[in-house]
VOBA-1610 file (N, C-alpha, C; in pm, whole numbers, padded with zeros to 5 digits, always signed):
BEGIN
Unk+00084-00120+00000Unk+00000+00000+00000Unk+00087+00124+00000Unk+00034+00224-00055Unk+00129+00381-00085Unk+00086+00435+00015Unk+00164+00494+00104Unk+00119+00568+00205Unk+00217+00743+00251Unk+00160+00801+00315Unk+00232+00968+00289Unk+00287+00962+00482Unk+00392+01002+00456Unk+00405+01031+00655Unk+00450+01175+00595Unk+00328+01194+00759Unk+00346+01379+00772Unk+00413+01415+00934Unk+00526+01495+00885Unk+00585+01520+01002Unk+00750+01490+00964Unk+00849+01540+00930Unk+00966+01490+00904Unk+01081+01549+01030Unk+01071+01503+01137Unk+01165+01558+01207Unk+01205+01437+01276Unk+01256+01459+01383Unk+01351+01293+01427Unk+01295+01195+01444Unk+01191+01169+01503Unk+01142+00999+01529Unk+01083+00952+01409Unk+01088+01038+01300Unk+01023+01018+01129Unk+01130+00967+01089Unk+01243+01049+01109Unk+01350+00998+01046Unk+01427+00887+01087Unk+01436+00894+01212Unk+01496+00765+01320Unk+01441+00618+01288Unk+01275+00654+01312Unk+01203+00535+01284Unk+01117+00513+01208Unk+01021+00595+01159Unk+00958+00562+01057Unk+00981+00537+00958Unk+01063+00638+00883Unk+01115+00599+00718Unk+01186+00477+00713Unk+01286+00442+00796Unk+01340+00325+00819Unk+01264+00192+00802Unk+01148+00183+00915Unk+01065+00109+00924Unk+00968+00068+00795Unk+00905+00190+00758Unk+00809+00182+00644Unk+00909+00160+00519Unk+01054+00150+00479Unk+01132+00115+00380Unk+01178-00051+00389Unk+01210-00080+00552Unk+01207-00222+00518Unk+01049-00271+00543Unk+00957-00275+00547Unk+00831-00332+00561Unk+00771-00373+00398Unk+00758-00509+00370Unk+00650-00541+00284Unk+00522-00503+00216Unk+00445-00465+00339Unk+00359-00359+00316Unk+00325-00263+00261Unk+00447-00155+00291Unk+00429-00047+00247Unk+00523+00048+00118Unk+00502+00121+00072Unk+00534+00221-00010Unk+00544+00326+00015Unk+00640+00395+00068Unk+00658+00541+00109Unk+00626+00653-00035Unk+00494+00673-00057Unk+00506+00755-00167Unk+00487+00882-00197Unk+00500+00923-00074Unk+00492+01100-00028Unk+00557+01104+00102Unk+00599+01251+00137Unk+00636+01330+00254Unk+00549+01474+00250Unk+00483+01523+00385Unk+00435+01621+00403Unk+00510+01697+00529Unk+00601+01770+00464Unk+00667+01847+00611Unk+00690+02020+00526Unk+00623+02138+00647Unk+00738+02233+00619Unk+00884+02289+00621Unk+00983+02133+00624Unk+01110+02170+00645Unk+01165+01985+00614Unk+01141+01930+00667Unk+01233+01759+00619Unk+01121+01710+00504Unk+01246+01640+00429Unk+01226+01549+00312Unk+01316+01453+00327Unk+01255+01316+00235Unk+01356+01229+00254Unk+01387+01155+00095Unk+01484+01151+00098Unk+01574+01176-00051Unk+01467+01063-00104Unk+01462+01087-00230Unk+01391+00999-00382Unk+01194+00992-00365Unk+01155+01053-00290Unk+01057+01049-00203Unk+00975+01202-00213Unk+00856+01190-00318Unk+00746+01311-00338Unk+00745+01401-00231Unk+00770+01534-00241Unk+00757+01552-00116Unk+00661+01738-00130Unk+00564+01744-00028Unk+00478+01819-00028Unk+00530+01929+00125Unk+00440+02046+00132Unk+00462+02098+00231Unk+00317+02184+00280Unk+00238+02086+00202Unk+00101+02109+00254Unk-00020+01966+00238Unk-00063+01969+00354Unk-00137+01821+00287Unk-00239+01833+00210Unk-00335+01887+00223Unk-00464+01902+00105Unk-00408+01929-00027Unk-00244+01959-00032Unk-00229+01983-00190Unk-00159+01823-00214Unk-00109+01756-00126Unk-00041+01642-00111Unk-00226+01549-00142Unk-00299+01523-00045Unk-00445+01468-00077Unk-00510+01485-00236Unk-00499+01603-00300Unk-00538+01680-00429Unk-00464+01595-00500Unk-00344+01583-00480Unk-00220+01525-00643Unk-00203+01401-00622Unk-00275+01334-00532Unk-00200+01154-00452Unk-00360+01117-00426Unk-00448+01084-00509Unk-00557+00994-00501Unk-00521+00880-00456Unk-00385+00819-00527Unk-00367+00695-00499Unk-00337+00634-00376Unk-00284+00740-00315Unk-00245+00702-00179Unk-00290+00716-00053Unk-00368+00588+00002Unk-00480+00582+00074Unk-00447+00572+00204Unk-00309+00609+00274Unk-00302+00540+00429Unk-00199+00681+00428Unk-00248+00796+00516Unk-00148+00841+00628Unk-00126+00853+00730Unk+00026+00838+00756Unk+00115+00804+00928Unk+00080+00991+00917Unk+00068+01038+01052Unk+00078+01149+01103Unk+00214+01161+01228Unk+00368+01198+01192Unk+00420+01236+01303Unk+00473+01368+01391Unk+00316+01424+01339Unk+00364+01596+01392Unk+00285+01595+01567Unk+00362+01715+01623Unk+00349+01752+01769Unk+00170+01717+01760Unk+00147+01674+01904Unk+00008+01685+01938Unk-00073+01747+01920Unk+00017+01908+01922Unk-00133+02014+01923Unk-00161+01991+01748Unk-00137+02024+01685Unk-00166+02026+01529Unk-00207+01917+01457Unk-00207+01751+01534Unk-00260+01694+01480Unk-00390+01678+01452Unk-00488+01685+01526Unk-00621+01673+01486Unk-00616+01716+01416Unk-00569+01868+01328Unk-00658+01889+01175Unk-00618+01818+01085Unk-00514+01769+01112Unk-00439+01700+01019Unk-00473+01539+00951Unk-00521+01539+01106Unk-00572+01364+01099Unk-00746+01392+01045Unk-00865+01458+01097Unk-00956+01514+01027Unk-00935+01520+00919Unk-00855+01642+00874Unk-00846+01661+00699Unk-00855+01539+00625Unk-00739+01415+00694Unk-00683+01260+00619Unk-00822+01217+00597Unk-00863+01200+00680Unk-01006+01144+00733Unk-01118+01172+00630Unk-01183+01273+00662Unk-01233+01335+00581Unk-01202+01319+00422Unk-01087+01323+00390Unk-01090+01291+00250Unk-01047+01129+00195Unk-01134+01057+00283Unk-01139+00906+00272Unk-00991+00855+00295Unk-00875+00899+00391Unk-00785+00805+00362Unk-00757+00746+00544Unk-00725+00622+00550Unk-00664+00553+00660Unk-00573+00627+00773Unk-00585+00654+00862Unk-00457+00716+00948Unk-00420+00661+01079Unk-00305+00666+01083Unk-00177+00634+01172Unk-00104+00729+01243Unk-00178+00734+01362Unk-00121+00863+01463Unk+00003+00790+01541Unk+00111+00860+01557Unk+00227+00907+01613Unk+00138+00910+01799Unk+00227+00828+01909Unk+00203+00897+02006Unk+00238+01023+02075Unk+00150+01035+02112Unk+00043+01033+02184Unk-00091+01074+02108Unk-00204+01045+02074Unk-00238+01020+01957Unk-00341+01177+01950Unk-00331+01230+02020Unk-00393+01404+02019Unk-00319+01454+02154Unk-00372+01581+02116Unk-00321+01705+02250Unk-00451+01646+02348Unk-00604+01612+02371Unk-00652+01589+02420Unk-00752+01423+02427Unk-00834+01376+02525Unk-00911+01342+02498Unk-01059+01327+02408Unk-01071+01417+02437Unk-01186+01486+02330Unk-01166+01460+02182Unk-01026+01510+02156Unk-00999+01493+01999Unk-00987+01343+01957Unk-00911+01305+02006Unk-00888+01152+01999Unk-01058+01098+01967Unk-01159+01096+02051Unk-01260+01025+02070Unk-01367+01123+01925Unk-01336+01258+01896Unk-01374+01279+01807Unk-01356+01192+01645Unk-01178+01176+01636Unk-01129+01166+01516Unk-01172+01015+01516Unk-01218+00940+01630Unk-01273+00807+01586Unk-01427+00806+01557Unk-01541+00889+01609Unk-01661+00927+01567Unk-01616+00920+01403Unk-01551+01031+01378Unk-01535+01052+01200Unk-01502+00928+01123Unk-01363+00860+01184Unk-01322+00745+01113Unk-01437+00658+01074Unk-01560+00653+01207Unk-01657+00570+01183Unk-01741+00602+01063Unk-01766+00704+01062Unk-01876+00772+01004Unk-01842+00780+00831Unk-01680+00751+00815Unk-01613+00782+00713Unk-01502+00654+00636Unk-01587+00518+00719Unk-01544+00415+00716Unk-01417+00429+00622Unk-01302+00450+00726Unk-01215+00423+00759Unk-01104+00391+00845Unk-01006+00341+00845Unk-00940+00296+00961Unk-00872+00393+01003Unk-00824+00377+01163Unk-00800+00471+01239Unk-00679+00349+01342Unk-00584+00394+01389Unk-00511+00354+01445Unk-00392+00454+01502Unk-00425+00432+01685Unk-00316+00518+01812Unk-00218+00409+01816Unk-00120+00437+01795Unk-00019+00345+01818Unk+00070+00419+01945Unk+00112+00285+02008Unk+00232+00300+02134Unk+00316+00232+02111Unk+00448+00283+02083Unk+00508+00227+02013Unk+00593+00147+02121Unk+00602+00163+02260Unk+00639+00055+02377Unk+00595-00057+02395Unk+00454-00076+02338Unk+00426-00188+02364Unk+00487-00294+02280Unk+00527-00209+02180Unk+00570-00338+02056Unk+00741-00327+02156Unk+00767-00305+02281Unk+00893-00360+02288Unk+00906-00509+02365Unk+01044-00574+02328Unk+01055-00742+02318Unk+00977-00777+02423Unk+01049-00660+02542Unk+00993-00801+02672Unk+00856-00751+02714Unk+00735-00680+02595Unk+00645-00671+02713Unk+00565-00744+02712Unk+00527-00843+02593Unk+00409-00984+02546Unk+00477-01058+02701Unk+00565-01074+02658Unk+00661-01224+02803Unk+00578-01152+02911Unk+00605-00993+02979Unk+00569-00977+03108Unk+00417-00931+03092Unk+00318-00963+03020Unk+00183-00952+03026Unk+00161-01072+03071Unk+00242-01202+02969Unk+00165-01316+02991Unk+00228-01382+03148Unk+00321-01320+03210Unk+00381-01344+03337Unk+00280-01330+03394Unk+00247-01245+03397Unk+00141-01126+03543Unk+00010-01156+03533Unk-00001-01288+03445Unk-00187-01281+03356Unk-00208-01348+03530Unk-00129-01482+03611Unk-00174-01542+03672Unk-00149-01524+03805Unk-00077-01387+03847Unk-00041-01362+03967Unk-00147-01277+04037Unk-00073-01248+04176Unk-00131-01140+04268Unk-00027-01052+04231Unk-00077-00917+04254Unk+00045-00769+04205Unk+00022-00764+04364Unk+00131-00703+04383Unk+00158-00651+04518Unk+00212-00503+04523Unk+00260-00511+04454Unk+00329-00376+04443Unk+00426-00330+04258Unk+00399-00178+04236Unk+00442-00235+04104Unk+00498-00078+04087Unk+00615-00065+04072Unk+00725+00074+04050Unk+00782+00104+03954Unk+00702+00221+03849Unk+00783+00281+03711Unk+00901+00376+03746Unk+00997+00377+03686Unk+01124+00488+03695Unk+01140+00485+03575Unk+01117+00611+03570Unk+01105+00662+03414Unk+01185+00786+03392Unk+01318+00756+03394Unk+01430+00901+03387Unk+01533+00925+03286Unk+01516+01058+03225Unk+01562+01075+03083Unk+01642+01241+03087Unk+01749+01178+02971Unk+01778+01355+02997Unk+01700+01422+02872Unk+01590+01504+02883Unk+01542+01588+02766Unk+01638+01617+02636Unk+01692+01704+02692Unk+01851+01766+02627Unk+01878+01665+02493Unk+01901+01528+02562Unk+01950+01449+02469Unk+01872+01397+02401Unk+01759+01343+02406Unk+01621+01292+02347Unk+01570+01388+02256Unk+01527+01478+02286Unk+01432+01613+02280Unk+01474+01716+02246Unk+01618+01726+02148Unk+01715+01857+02140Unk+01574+01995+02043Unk+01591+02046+02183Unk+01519+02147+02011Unk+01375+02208+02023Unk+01319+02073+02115Unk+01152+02073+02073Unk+01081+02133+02169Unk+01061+02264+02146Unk+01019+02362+02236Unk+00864+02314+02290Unk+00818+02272+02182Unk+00657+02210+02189Unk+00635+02173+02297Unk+00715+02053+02302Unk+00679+01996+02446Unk+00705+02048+02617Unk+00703+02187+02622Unk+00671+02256+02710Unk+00589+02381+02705Unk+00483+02321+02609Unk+00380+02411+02565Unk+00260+02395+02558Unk+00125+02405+02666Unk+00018+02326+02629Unk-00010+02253+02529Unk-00064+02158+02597Unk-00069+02017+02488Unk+00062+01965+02489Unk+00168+01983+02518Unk+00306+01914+02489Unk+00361+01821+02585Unk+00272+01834+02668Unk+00303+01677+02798Unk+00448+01690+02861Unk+00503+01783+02853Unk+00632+01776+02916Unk+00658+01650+02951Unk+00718+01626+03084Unk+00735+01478+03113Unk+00697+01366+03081Unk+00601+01386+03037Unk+00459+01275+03024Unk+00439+01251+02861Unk+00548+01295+02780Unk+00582+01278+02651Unk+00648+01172+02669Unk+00738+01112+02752Unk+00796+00990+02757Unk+00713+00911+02823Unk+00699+00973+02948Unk+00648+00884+03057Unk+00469+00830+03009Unk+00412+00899+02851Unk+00324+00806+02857Unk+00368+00674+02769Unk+00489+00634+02769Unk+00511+00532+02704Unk+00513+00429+02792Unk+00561+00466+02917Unk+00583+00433+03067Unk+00410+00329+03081Unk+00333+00414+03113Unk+00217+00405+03096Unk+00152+00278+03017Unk+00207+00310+02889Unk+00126+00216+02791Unk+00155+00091+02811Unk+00275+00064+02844Unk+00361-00031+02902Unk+00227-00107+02992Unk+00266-00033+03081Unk+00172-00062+03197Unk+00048-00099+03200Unk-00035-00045+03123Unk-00172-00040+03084Unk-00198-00167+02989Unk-00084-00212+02900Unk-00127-00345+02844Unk-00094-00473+02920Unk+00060-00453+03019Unk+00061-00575+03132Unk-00017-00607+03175Unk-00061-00492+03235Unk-00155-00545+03387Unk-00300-00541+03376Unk-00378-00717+03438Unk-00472-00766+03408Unk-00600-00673+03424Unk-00553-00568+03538Unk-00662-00517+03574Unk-00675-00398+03586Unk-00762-00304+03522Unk-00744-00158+03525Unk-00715-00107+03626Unk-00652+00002+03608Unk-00592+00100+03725Unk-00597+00264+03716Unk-00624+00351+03838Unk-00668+00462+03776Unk-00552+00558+03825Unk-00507+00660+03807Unk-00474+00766+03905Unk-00523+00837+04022Unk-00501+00837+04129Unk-00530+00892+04268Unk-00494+01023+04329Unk-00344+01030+04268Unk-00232+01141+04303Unk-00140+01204+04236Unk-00093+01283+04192Unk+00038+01320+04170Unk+00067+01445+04195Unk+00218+01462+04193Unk+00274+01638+04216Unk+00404+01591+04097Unk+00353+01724+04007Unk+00378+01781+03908Unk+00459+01918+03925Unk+00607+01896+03892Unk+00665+01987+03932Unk+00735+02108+03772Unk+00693+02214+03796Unk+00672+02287+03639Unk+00722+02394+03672Unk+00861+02393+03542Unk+00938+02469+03567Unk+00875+02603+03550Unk+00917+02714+03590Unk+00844+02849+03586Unk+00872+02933+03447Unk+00898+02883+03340Unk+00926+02949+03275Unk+00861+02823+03150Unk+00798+02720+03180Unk+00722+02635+03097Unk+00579+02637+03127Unk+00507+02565+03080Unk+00387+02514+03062Unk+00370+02392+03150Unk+00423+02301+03108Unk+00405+02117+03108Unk+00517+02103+03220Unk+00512+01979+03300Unk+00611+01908+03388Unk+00690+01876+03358Unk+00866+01915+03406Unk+00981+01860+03386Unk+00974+01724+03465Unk+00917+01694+03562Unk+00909+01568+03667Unk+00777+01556+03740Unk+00766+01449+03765Unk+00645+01418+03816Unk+00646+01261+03899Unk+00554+01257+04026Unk+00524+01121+04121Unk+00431+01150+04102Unk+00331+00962+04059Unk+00248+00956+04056Unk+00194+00841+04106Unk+00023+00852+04170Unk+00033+00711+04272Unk-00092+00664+04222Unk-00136+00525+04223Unk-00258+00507+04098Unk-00358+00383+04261Unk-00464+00407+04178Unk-00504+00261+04272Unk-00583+00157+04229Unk-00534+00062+04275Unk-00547-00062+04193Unk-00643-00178+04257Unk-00733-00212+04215Unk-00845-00282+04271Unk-00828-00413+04334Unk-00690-00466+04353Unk-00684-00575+04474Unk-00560-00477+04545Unk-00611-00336+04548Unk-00486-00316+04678Unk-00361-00319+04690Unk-00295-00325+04537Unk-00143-00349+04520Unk-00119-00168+04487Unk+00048-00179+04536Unk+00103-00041+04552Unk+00104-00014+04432Unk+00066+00119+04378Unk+00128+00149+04237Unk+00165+00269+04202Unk+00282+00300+04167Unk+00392+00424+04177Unk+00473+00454+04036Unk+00481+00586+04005Unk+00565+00636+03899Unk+00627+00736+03891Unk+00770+00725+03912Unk+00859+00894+03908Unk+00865+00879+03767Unk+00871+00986+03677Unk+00953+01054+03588Unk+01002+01166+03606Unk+01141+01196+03498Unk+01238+01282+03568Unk+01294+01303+03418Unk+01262+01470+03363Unk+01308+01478+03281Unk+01461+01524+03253Unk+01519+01555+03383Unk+01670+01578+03423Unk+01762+01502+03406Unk+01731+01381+03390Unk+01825+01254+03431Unk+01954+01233+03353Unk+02050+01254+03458Unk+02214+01295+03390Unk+02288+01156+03419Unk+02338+01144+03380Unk+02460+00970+03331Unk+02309+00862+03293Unk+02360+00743+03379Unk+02232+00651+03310Unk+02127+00665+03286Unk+02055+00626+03164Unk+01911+00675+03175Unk+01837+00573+03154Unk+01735+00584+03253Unk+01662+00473+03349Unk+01476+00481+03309Unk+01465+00346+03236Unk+01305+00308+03185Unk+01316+00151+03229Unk+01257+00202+03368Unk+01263+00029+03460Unk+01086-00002+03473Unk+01050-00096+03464Unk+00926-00113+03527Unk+00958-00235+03637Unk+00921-00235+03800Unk+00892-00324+03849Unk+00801-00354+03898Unk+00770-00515+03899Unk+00640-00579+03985Unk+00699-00668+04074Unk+00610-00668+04157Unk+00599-00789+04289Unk+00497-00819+04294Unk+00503-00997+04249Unk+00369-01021+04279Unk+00412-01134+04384Unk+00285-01193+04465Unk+00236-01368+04532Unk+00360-01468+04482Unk+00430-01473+04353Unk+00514-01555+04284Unk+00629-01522+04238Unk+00638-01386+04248Unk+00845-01368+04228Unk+00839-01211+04181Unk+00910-01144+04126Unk+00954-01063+04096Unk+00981-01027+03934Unk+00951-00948+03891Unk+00937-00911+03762Unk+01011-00736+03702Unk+01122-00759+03660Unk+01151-00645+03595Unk+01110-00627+03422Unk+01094-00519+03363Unk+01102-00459+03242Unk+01230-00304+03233Unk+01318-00406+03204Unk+01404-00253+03170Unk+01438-00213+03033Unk+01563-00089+03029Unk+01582-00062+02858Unk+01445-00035+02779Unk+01355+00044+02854Unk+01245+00059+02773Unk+01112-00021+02794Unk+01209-00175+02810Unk+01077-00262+02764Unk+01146-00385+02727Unk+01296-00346+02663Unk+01360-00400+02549Unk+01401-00545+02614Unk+01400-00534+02786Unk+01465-00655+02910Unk+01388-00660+02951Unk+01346-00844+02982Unk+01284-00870+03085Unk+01357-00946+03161Unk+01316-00957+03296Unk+01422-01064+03420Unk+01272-01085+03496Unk+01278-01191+03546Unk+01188-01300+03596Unk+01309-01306+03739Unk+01251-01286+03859Unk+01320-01296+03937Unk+01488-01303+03937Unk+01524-01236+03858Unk+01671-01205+03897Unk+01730-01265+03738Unk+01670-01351+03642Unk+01728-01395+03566Unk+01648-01362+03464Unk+01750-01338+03365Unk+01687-01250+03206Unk+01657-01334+03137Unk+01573-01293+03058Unk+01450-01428+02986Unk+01488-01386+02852Unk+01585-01212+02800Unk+01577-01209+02713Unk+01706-01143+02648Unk+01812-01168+02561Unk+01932-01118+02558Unk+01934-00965+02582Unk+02036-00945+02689Unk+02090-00810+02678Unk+02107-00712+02572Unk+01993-00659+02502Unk+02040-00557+02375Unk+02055-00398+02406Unk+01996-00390+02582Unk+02028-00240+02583Unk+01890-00172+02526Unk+01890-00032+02545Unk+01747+00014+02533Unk+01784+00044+02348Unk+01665+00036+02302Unk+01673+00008+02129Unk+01507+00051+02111Unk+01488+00092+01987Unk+01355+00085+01976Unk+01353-00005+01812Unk+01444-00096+01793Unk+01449-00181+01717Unk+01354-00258+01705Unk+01237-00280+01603Unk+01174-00395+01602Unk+01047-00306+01642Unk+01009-00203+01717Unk+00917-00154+01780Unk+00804-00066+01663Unk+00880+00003+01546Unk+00823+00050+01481Unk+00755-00030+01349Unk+00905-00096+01316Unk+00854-00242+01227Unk+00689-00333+01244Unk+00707-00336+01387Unk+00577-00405+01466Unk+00442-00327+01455Unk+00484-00189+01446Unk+00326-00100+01465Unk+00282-00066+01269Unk+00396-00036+01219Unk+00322-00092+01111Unk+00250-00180+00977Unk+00346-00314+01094Unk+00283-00424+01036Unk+00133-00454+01114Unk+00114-00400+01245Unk-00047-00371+01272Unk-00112-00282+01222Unk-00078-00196+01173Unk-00170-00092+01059Unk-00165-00158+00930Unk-00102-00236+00885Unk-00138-00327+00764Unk-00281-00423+00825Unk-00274-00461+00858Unk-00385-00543+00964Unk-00481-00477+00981Unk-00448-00362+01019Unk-00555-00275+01095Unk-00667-00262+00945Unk-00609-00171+00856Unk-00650-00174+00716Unk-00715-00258+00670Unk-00652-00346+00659Unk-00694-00502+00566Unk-00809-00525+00615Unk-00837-00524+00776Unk-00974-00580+00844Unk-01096-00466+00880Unk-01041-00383+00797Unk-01146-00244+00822Unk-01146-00204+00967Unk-01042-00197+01048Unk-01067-00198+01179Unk-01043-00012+01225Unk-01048-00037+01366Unk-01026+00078+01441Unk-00951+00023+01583Unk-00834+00074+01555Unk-00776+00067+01754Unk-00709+00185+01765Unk-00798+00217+01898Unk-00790+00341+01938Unk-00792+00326+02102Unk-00712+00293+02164Unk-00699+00249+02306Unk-00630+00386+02355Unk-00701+00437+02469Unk-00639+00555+02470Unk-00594+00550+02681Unk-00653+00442+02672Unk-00607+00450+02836Unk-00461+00498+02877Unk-00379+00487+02846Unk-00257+00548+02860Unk-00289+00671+02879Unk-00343+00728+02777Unk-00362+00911+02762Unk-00454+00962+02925Unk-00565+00878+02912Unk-00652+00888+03009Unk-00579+00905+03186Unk-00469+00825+03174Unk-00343+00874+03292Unk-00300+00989+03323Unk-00271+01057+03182Unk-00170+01182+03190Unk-00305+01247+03195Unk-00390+01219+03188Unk-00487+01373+03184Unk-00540+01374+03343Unk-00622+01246+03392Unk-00600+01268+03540Unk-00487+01312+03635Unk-00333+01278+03569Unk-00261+01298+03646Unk-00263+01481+03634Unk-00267+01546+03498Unk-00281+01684+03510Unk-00411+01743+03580Unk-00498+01683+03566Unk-00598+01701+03690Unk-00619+01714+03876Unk-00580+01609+03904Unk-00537+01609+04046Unk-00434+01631+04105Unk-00297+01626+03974Unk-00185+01704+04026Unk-00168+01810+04106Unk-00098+01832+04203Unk-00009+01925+04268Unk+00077+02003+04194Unk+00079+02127+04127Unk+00186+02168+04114Unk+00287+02256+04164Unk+00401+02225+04172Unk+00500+02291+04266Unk+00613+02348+04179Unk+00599+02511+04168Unk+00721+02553+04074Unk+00840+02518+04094Unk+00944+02534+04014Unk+01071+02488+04027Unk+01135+02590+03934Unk+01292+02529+03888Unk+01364+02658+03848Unk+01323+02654+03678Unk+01364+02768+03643Unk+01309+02757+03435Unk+01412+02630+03411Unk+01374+02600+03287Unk+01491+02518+03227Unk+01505+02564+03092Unk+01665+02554+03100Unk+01732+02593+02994Unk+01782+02544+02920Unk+01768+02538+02788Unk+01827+02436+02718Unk+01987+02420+02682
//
């Protein structure tokens, strides 16, 4: 299938084009960006003129900032073609649950992708945890911005999730392990004074047999940088580290050491939008999102110093 990705800046370039060039599936046969292109590859800098000249091409990936996607994904929509949102899959709830009303209405497919879940060890630690008691279960989710994020002012700009741009990957993680829904209760949200969105954030959730459930993110995080998930359940101990990319089953790794990678992760999401397509479907799971918005809800916020890039 020919498909257009809109949005050409790093995780387009890192992972998508990559991905959608080795994939079977697909045909990269447009780019829609006001500034990246990617060599041999049509490239537009508006989409309705990109939609106008490309009948043929019925599926677009969207990987622009949150706030601007809805029109973007609407417009796709609207003019009968398939779309593939970039997480976090809107600036809000609302939009999200709109752009699937339309998809319906406009029978076509619609697909939020998280692109954590497609990492190695998280199928192993879903199907771990399907038969336990949780007892207690601790995200550390610490990154240095700087290095991730060079540049992207957005994300300390309503709608831009500051912290919670990573940490809802943290989340999604979470939200497909564990057997049993879980909500937010608490957090303090600490925002620098010269941003919008949270550089860091604790957050405390509660979970319907009573198991602890906890999440720092820390968008500061200088030498190692740390995407651990742990559980304790009735039967042993369960890590997810490197993202996702490691799992260890009580002390012993179930899965080679590759280090945090998002190898294999993007490959995976759009060989489920081939799927998704093919079966006329819609997945649009937004519980992850539904986190960060309670957590900006009942949050605490406590200023801190500006940050500078």
């Amino acid at each position: 299938m020919k498909i257009a990705l809109v949005g050409i800046g790093k995780i387009a370039v890192d992972q998508h084009v990559p991905a959608i060039a080795a994939a079977p599936d697909w045909d990269l046969a447009a780019t829609v960006s006001r500034q990246g292109t990617v060599d041999g590859v049509p490239a537009f800098t508006d989409l309705d003129e990109m939609l106008q000249n490309c009948p043929d091409i019925r599926v677009v990936s969207l990987c622009l900032p949150p706030v601007p996607r809805f029109v973007a994904a609407q417009t796709a929509i609207r003019a009968g073609r398939h779309v593939m949102l970039e997480k976090p899959p809107g600036a809000t709830l609302s939009e999200c649950h709109a752009l699937e009303t339309l998809a319906r209405a406009q029978r076509v497919s619609l697909f939020a992708t998280w692109h954590s879940r497609e990492a190695a060890g998280v199928a192993g630690a879903k199907a771990w945890l399907a038969d336990k008691t949780l007892r207690r279960l601790t995200v550390t989710w610490k990154e240095d911005v700087r290095r991730w994020h060079p540049g992207q002012d957005w994300i300390w700009q309503p709608g831009g999730l500051g912290v919670f741009d990573p940490g809802i990957n943290a989340l999604s993680i979470v939200t497909e392990i564990l057997p049993d829904p879980i909500h937010v209760t608490n957090a303090v949200l600490q925002v620098p004074e010269n941003c919008q969105t949270p550089i860091a954030a604790s957050v405390g959730f509660y979970h319907p047999q009573g198991a602890e459930i906890t999440a720092e993110l820390d968008f500061l995080q200088q030498g190692e940088q740390i995407w651990t998930i742990e559980a304790e359940t009735d039967q042993g101990k369960l890590m997810l580290s490197a993202g996702g990319a490691r799992l260890t089953i009580d002390g012993k790794e179930t899965l080679e050491d590759t280090g945090f990678s998002l190898t294999g992760e993007y490959p995976r999401l759009y060989a489920r939008m081939a799927q998704v397509v093919g079966d006329g479907d819609i997945d649009m799971d937004l519980s992850p999102m539904r986190h960060v918005a309670d957590a900006f809800t009942l949050g605490r916020r406590v200023s801190v110093a500006p940050f500078i890039e």
